[in-house]
C-alpha positions as CSV (number, residue, x, y, z in Angstrom):
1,X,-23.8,17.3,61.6
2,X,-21.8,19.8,60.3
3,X,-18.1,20.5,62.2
4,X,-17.9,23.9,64.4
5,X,-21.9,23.7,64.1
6,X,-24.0,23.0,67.9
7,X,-27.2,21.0,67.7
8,X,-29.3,23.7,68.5
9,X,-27.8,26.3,65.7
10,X,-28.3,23.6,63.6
11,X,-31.8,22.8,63.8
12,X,-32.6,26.6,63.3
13,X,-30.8,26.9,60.0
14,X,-32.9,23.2,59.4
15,X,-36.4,24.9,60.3
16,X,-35.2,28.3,58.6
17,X,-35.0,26.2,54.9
18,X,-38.2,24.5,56.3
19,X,-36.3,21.2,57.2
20,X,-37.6,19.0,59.8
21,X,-35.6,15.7,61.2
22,X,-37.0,13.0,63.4
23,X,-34.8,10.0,64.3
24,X,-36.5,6.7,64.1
25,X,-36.0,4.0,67.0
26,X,-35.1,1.1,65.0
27,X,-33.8,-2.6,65.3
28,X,-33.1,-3.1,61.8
29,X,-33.9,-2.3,58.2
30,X,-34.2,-4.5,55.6
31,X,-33.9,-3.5,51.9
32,X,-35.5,-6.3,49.5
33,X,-34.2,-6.8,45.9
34,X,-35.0,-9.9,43.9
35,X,-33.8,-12.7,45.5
36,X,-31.8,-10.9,48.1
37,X,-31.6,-8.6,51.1
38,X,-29.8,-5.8,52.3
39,X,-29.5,-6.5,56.3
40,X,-28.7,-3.2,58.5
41,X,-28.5,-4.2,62.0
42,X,-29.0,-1.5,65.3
43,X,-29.4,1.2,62.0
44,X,-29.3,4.9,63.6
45,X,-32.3,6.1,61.6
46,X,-33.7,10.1,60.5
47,X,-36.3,10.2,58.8
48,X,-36.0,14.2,57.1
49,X,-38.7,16.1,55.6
50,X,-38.1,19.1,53.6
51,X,-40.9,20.8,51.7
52,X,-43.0,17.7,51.5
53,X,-40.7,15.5,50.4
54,X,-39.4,12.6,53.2
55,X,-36.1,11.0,52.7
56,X,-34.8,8.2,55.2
57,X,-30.9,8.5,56.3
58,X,-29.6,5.0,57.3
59,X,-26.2,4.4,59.2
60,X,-25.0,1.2,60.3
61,X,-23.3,-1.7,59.2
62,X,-24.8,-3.7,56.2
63,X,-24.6,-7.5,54.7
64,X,-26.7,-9.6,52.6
65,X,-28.0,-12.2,52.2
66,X,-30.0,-14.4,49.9
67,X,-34.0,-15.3,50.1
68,X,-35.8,-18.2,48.9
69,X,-38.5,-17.1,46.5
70,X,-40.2,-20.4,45.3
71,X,-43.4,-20.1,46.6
72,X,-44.9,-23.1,49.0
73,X,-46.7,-25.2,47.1
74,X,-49.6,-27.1,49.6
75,X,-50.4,-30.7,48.9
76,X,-53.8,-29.6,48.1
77,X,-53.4,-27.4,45.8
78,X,-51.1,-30.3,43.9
79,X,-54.1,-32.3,44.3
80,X,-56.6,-30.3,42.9
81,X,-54.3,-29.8,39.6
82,X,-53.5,-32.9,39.4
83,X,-57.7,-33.7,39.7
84,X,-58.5,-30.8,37.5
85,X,-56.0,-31.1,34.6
86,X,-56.3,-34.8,35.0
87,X,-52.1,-35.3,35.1
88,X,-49.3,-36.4,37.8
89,X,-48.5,-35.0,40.3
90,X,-44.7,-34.4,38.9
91,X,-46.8,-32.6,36.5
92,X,-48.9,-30.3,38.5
93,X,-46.5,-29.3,40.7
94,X,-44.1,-27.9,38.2
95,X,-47.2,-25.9,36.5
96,X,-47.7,-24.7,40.0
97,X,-44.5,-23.9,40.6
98,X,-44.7,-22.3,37.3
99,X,-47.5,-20.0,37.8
100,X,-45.9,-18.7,41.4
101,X,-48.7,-21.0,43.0
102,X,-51.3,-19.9,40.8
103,X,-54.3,-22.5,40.8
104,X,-56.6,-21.7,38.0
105,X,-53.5,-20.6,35.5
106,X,-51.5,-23.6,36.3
107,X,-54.9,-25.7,35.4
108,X,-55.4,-23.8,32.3
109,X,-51.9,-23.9,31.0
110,X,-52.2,-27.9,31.4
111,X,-55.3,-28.1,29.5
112,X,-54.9,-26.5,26.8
């Protein structure tokens, strides 16, 4: 909000350049990156929409933190590599883990 500016006069200069503001009720926002997150806890959210084009205005206090992102490997999906590819299970679990859990590549790249 602009100082020495009232709500009201505001939102006529916002709808006059064809702005439009909606506030979001929100418990928190999480921004994903990699391995990590960007935690905003009780954000005060606006979502802002001018000429088609939304932006999202976040305030609030922020901290990271860091995410696992192996992927869970089941025991029967060791089991099948380990059947398939005919190897241990040491083995098939690291080509799962390899291949983000990926079956038929993990297979593949211990056959060949």
């Amino acid at each position: 909000m602009l100082p020495g500016v009232n709500k009201r006069q505001m939102e006529k200069m916002m709808k006059k350049m064809g702005m439009q503001q909606v506030d979001i009720d929100a418990d928190q926002v999480i921004i994903k990156s990699g391995s990590k997150e960007l935690v905003i806890d009780n954000p005060q959210v606006s979502k802002v929409n001018v000429m088609g084009q939304e932006t999202f205005q976040i305030v609030g206090q922020a901290h990271e933190r860091e995410i696992d992102t192996t992927p869970e490997i089941s025991k029967d999906d060791v089991k099948t590599v380990m059947e398939q590819a005919n190897v241990s299970e040491e083995k098939a679990r690291k080509a799962l883990e390899d291949t983000g859990g990926d079956l038929a590549e993990a297979i593949m790249n211990l056959t060949d």
